[in-house]
C-alpha positions as a printed Julia matrix, in Angstrom:
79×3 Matrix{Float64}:
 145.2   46.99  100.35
 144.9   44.47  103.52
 146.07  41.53  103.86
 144.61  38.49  104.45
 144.9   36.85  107.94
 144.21  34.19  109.57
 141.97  35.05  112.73
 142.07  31.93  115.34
 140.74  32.39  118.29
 142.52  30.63  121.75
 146.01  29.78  121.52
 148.46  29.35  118.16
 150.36  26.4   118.93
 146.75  24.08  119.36
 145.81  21.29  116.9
 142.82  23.41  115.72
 145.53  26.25  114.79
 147.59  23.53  113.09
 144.44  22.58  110.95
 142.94  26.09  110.13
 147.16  26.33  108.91
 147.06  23.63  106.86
 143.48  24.27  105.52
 144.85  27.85  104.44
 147.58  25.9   102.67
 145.17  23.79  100.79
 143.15  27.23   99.74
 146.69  29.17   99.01
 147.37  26.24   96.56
 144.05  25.73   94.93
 144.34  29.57   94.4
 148.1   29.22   92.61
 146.67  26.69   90.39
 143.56  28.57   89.22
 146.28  31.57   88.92
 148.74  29.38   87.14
 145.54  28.42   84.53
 145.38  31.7    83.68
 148.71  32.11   82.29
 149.83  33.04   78.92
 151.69  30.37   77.1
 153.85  33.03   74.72
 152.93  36.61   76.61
 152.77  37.04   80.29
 150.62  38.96   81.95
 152.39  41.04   84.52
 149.31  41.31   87.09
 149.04  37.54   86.88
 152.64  37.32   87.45
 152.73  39.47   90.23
 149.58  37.8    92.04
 151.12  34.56   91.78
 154.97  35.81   93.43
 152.3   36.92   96.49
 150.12  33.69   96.59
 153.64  32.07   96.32
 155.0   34.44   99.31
 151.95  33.48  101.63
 152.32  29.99  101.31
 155.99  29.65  102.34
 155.02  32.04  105.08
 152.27  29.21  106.42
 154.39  26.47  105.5
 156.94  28.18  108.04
 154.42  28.94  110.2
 152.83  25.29  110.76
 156.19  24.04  110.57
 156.83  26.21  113.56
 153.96  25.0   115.04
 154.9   21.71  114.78
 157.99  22.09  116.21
 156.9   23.44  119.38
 154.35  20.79  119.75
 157.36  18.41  120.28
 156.98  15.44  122.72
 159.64  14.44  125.14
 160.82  10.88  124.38
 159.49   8.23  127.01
 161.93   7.0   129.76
C-alpha cells in the first residue's frame, strides 16, 4: 500500500508549504471524525481501530512537521 504524501512544489519551509500543512491537518481531522462516527459503541471493529491509530499517526507527524516549519521561519528580534 502507498502512502499518502504531500507533493509541494518549491521550497518546504515557504508560507504556501505551511498552508498546504495545515490544510492536510484540517483533512487528517475531518477524516478521524468521520472514522470516529463509525465506531461501535459495545464491539469494536478492529479495521476501524487500526485506520484511526494511522490517521492518528499522520497527524502528529504534520503537526511536527509545521511545527518544524514554524520554527525555522523564526525572525530575529529588532535592535
Amino acid at each position: 500500500m502507498v502512502r499518502r504524501e504531500i507533493l509541494i512544489p518549491g521550497k518546504a519551509d515557504g508560507a504556501d508549504y505551511g498552508i498546504a500543512l495545515f490544510d492536510r491537518l484540517q483533512q487528517l481531522k475531518s477524516q478521524k471524525e468521520e472514522l470516529d462516527g463509525k465506531r461501535g459503541l459495545i464491539f469494536r471493529d478492529s479495521d476501524v481501530e487500526n485506520a484511526i491509530q494511522i490517521v492518528d499517526s499522520e497527524i502528529e507527524t504534520v503537526q511536527g512537521e509545521l511545527a518544524k516549519a514554524a520554527g525555522t521561519k523564526q525572525r530575529e528580534p529588532n535592535k
